[in-house]
N, C-alpha and C positions, 0 to 999 in steps of 0.2 A: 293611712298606712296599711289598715289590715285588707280595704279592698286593693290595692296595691298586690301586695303578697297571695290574696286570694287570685289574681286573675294572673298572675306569672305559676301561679302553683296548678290552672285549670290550661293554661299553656304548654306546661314540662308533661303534665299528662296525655294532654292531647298528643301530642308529641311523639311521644314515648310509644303511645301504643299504635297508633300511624307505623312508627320505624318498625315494630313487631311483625306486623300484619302483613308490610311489604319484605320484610325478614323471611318469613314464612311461607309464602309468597315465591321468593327465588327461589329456598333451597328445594319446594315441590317442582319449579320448573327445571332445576337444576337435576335434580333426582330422575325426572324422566327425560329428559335430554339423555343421558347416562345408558338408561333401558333401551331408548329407541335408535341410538346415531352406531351407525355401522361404518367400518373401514374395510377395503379390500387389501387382503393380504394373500402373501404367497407362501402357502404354508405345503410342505408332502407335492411341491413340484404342482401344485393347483392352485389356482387365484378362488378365493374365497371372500363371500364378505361374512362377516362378523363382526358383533357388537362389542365396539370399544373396549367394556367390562371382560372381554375373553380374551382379550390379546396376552399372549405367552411369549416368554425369550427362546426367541430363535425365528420369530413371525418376521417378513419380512413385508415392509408396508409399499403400499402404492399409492404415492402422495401426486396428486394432482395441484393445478395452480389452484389458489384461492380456498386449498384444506388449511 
């Protein structure tokens, strides 16, 4: 019984910290995805690009197929 419980308990851990790491993992890729990915807008009568994190209300987007 106790090796039972020992290797379901060396299981949940493995587990656990795997899901962390891959956790961790996205939200850095997430994070700079965020810094790097830019949209063209029409802002002040100019097509501009700027990065997704600047867009303001009243930007007006230029959405291509497959954005």
């Amino acid at each position: 019984g106790a090796a039972i419980l020992l290797s379901v308990a060396c299981v949940v851990l493995v587990t656990a910290s795997n899901d962390w790491s891959k956790e961790r993992q996205f939200r850095g890729l997430q994070g700079r995805l965020q810094r790097e990915q830019r949209a063209a807008v029409l802002r002040g009568g100019r097509l501009a690009q700027v990065p997704v994190a600047d867009l303001v209300v009243g930007d007006v987007l230029q959405v291509k197929y497959g954005e």
